[in-house]
N, CA, C and O of each residue as an XYZ file, in Angstrom:
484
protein
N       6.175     -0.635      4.218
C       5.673     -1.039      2.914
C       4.585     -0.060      2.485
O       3.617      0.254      3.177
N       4.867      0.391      1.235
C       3.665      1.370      0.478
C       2.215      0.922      0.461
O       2.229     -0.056     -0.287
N       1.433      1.040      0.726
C      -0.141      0.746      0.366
C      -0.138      0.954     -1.314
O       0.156      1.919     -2.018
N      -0.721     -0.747     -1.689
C      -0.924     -0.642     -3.025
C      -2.275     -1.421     -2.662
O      -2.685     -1.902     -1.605
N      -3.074     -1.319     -4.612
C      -4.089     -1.650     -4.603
C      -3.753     -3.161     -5.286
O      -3.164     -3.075     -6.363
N      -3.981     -4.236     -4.917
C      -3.372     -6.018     -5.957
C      -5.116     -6.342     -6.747
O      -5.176     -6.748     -7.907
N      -5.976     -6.172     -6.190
C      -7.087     -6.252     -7.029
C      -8.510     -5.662     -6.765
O      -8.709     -5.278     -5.613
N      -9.442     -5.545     -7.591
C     -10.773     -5.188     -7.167
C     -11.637     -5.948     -8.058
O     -11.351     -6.258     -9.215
N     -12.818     -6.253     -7.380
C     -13.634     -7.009     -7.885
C     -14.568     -5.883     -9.118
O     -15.022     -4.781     -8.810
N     -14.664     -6.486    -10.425
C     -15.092     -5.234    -11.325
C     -17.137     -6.526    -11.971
O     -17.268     -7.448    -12.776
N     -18.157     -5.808    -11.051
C     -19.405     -6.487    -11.969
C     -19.399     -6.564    -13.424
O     -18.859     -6.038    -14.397
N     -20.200     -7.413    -13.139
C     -20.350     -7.736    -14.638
C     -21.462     -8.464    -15.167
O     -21.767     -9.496    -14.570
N     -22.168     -8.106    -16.232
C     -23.212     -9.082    -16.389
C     -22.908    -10.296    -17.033
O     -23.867    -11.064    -16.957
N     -21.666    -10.907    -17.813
C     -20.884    -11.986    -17.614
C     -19.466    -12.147    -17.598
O     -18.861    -12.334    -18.653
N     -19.213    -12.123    -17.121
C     -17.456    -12.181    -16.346
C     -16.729    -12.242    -17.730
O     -16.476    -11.136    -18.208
N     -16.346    -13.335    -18.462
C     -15.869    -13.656    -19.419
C     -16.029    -12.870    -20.516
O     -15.108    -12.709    -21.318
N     -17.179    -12.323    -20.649
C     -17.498    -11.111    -21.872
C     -16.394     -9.747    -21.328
O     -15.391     -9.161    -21.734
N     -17.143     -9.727    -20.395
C     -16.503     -8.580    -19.508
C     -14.995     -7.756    -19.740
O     -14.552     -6.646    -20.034
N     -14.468     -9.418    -19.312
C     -13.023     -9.218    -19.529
C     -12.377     -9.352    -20.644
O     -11.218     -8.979    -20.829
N     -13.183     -9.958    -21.548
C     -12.530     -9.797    -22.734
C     -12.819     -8.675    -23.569
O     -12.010     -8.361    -24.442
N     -14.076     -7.915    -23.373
C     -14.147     -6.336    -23.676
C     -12.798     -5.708    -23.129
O     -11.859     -5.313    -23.820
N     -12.874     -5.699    -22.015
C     -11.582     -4.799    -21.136
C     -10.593     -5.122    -21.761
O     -10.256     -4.272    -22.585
N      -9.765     -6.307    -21.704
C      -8.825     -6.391    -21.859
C      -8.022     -6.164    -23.725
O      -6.874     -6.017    -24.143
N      -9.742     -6.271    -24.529
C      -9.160     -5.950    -25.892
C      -9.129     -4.510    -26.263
O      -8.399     -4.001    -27.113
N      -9.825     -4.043    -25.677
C     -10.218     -2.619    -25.521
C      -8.439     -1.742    -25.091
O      -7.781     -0.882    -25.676
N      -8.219     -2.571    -23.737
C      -7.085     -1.781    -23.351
C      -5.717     -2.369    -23.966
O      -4.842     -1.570    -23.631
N      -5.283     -3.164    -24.538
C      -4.424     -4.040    -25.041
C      -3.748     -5.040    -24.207
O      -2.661     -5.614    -24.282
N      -4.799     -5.069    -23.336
C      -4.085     -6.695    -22.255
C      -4.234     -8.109    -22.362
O      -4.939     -8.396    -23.329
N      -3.916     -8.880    -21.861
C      -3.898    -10.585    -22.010
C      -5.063    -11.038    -21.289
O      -5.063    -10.896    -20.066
N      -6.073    -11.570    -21.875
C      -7.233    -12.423    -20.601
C      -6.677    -13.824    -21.040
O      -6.460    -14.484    -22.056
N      -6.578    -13.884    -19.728
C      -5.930    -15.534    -19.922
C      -7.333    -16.918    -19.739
O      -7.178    -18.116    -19.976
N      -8.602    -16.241    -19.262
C      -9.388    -17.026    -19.219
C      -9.863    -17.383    -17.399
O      -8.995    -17.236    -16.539
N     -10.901    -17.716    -17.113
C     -11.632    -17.854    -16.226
C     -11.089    -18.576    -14.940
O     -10.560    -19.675    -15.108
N     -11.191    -17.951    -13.412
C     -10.275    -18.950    -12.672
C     -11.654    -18.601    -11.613
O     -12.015    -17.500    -11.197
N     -12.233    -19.903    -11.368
C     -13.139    -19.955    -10.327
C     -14.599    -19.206    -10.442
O     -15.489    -19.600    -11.196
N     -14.698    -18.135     -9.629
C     -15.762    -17.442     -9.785
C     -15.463    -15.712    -10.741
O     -16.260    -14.791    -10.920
N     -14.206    -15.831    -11.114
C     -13.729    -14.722    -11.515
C     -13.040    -14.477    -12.879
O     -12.215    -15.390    -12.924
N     -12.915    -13.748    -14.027
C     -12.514    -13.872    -14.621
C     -11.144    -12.828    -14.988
O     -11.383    -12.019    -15.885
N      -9.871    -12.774    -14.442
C      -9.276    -11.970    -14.316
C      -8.205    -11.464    -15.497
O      -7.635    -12.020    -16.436
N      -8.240    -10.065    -14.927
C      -7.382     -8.991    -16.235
C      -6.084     -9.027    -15.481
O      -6.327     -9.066    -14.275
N      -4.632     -9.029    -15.772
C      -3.885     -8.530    -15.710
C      -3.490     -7.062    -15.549
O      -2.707     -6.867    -16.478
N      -3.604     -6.086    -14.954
C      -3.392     -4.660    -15.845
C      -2.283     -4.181    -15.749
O      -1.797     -3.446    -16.609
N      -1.369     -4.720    -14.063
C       0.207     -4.648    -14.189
C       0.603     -5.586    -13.573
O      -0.027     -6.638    -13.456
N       2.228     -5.244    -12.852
C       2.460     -6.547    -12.246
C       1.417     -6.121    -10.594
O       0.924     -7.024     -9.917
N       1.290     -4.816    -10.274
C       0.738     -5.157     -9.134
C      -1.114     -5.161     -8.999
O      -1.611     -5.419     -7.903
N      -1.742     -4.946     -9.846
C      -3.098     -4.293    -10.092
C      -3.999     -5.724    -11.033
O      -3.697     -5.882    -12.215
N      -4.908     -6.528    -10.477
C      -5.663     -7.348    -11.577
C      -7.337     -7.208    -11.198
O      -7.907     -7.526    -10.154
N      -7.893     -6.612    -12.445
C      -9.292     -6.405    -12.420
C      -9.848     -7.687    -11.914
O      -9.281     -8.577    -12.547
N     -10.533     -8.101    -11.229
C     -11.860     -9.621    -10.944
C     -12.784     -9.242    -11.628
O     -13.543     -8.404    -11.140
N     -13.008     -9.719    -12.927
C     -14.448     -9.691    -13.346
C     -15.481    -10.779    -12.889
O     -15.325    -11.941    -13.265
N     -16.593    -10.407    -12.040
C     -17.593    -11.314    -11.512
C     -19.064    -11.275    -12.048
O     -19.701    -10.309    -11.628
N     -19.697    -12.071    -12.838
C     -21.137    -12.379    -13.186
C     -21.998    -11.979    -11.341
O     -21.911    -12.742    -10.379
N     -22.675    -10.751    -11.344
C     -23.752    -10.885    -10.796
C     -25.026    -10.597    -11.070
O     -25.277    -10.124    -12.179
N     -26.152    -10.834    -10.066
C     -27.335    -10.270    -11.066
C     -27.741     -8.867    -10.782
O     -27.778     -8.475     -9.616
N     -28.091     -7.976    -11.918
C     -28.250     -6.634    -11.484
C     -26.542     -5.736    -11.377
O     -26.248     -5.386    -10.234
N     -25.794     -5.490    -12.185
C     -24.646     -5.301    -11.615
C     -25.000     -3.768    -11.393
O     -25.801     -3.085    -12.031
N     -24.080     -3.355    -10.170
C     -23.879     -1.816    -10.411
C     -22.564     -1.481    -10.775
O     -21.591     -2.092    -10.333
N     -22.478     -0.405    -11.672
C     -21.111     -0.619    -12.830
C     -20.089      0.379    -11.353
O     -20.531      0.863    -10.311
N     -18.990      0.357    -11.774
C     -17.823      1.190    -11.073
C     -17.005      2.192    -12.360
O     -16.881      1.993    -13.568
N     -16.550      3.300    -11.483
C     -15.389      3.917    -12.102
C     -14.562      3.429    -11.644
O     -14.388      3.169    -10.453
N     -13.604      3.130    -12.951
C     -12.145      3.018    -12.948
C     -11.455      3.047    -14.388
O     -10.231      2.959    -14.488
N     -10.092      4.638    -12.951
C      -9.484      5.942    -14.114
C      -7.860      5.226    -14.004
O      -7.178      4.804    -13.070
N      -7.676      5.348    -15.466
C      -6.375      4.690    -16.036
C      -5.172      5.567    -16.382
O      -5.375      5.888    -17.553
N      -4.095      6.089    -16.003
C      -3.464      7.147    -16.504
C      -2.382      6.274    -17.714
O      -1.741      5.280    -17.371
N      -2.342      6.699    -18.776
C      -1.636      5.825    -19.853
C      -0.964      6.698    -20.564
O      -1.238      7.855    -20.885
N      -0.105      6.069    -20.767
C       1.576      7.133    -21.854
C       0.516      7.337    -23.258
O      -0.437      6.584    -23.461
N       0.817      8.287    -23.998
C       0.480      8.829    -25.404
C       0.163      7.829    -26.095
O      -0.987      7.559    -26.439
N       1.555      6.942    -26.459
C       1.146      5.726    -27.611
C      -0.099      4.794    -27.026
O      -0.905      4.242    -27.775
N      -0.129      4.716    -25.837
C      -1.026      3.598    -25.531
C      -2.426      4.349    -25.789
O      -3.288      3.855    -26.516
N      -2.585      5.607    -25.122
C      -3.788      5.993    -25.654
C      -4.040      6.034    -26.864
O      -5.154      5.558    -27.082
N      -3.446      6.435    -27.904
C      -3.356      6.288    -29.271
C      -3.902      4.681    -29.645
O      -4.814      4.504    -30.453
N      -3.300      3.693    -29.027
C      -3.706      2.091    -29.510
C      -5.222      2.115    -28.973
O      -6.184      1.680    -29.606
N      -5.280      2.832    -27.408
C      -6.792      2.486    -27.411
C      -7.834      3.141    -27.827
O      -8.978      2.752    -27.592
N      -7.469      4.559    -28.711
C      -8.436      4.740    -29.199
C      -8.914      4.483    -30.464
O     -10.015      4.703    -30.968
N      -7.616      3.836    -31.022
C      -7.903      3.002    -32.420
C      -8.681      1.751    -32.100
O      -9.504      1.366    -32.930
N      -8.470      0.944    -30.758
C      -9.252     -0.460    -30.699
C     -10.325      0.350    -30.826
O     -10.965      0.288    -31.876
N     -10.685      1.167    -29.894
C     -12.448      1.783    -29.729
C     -12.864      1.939    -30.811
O     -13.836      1.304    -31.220
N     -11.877      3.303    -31.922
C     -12.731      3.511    -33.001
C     -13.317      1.738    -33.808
O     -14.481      1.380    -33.990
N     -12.046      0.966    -34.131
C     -12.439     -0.324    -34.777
C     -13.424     -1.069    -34.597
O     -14.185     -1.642    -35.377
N     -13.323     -0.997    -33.098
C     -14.651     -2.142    -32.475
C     -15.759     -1.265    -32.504
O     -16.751     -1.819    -32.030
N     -15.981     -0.029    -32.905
C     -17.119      0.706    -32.994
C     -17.681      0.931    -31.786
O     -18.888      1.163    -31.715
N     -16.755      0.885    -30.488
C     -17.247      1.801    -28.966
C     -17.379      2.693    -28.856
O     -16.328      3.320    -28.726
N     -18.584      3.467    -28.812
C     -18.805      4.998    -28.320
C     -18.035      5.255    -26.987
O     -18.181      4.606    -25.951
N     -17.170      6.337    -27.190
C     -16.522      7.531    -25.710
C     -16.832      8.302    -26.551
O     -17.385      8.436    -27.642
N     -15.992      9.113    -25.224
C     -16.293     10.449    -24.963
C     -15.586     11.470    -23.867
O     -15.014     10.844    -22.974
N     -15.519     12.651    -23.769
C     -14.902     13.060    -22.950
C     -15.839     13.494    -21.406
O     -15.227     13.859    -20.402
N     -16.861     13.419    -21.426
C     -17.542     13.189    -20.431
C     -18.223     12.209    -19.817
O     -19.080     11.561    -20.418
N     -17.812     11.934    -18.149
C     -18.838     11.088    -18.156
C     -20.455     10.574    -18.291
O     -21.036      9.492    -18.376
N     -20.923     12.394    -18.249
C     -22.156     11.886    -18.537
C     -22.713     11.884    -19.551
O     -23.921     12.068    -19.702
N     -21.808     11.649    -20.495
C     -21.537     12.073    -22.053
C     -21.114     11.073    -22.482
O     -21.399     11.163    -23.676
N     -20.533      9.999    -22.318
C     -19.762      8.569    -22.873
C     -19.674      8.222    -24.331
O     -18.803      7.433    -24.695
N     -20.451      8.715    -25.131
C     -20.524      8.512    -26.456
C     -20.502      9.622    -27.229
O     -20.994      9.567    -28.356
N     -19.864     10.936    -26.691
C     -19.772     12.513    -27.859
C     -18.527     12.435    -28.482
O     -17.962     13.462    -28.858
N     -17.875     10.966    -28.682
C     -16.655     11.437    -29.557
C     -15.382     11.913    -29.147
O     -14.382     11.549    -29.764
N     -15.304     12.649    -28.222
C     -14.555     13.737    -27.954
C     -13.585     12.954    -26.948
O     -13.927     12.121    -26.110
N     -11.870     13.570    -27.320
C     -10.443     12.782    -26.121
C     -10.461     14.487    -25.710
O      -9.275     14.415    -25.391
N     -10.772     15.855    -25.464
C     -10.538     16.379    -25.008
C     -10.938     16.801    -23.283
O     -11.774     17.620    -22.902
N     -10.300     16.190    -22.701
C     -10.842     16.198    -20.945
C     -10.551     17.003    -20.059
O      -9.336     17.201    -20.070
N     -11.134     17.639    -19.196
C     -11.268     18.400    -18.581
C      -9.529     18.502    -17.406
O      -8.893     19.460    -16.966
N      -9.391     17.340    -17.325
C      -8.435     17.086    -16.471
C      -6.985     16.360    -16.812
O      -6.235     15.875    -15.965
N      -6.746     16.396    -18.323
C      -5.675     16.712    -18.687
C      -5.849     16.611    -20.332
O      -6.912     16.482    -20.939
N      -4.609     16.698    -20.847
C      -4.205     16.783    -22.526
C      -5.391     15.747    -23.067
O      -6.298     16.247    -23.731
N      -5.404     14.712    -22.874
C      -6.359     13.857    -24.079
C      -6.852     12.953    -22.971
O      -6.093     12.926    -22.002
N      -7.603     12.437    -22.907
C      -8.481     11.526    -22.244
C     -10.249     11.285    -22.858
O     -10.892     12.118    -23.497
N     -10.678     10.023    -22.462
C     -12.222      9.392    -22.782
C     -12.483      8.799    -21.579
O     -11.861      8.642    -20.529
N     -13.635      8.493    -22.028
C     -14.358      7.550    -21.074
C     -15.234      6.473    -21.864
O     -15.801      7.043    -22.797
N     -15.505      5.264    -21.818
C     -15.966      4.497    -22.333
C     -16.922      3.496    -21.241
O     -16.636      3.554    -20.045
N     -17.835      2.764    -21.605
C     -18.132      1.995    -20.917
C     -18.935      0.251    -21.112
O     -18.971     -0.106    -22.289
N     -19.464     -0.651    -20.207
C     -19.549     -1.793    -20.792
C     -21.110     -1.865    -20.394
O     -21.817     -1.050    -19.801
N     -21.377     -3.064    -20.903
C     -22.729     -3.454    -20.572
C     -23.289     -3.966    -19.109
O     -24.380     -4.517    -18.968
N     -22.318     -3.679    -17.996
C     -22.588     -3.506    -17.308
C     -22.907     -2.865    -16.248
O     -23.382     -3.357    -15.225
N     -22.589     -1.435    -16.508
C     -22.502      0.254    -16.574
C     -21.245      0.778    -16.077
O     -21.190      1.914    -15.606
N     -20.032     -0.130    -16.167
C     -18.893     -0.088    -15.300
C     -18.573      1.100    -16.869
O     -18.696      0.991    -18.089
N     -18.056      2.318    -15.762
C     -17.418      3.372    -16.703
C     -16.016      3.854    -16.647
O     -15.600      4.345    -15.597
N     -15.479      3.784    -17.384
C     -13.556      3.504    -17.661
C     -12.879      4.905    -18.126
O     -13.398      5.417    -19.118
N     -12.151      5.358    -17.732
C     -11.595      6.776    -17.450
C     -10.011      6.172    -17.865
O      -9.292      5.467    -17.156
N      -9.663      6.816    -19.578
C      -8.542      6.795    -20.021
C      -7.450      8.058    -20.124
O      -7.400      8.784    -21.117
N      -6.829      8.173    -19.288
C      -5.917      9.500    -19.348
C      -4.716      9.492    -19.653
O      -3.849      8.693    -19.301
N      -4.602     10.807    -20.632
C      -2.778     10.613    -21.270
C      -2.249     11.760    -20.801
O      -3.188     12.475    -20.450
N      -1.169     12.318    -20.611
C      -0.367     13.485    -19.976
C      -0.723     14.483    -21.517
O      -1.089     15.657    -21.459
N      -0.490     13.605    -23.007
C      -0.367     14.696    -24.293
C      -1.667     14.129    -25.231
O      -1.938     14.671    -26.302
């Protein structure tokens, strides 16, 4: 059997905000709060845990996504008025041109968790 990743726990300074940033941001389903966690879908094998702690320390996590989808998410971003960018230590210059392929950003939440969107074009 392949080594896959089924989930990771993603901080947050409230779970429920969290995930519903993420998930509108990326065009996924939050179905709403289960226990101590508030979880994203992102495929059938991969679901973010968003967890309320205090003090969070944010994480990277890099997304590789087909053209159109990057296209949808950088229209949610522009709409919802989220600063990216093509650097990370840059998060808010505007810019899908990335160092490490055709179009990519980076965006991030209020909990310093920073999100790495990559398209092949």
């Amino acid at each position: 059997m392949a080594i896959t990743l089924n989930h990771t726990i993603v901080p947050a300074v409230d779970n429920e905000t969290a995930a519903r940033f993420f998930a509108s941001v990326m065009g996924l389903h939050y179905r709403g709060a289960d226990r101590h966690f508030a979880p994203v879908e992102v495929n059938d094998s991969l679901t973010l845990d968003f967890m309320s702690v205090e003090n969070p320390v944010g994480h990277h996590l890099a997304f590789d996504v087909d053209p159109s989808s990057f296209d949808a998410i950088l229209a949610r971003l522009d709409a919802a008025g989220v600063p990216y960018g093509n650097d990370p230590g840059a998060p808010g210059n505007g810019r899908v041109d990335h160092p490490l392929c055709p179009r990519g950003l980076y965006f991030t939440d209020d909990a310093g968790n920073l999100y790495e969107v990559m398209s092949p074009q």
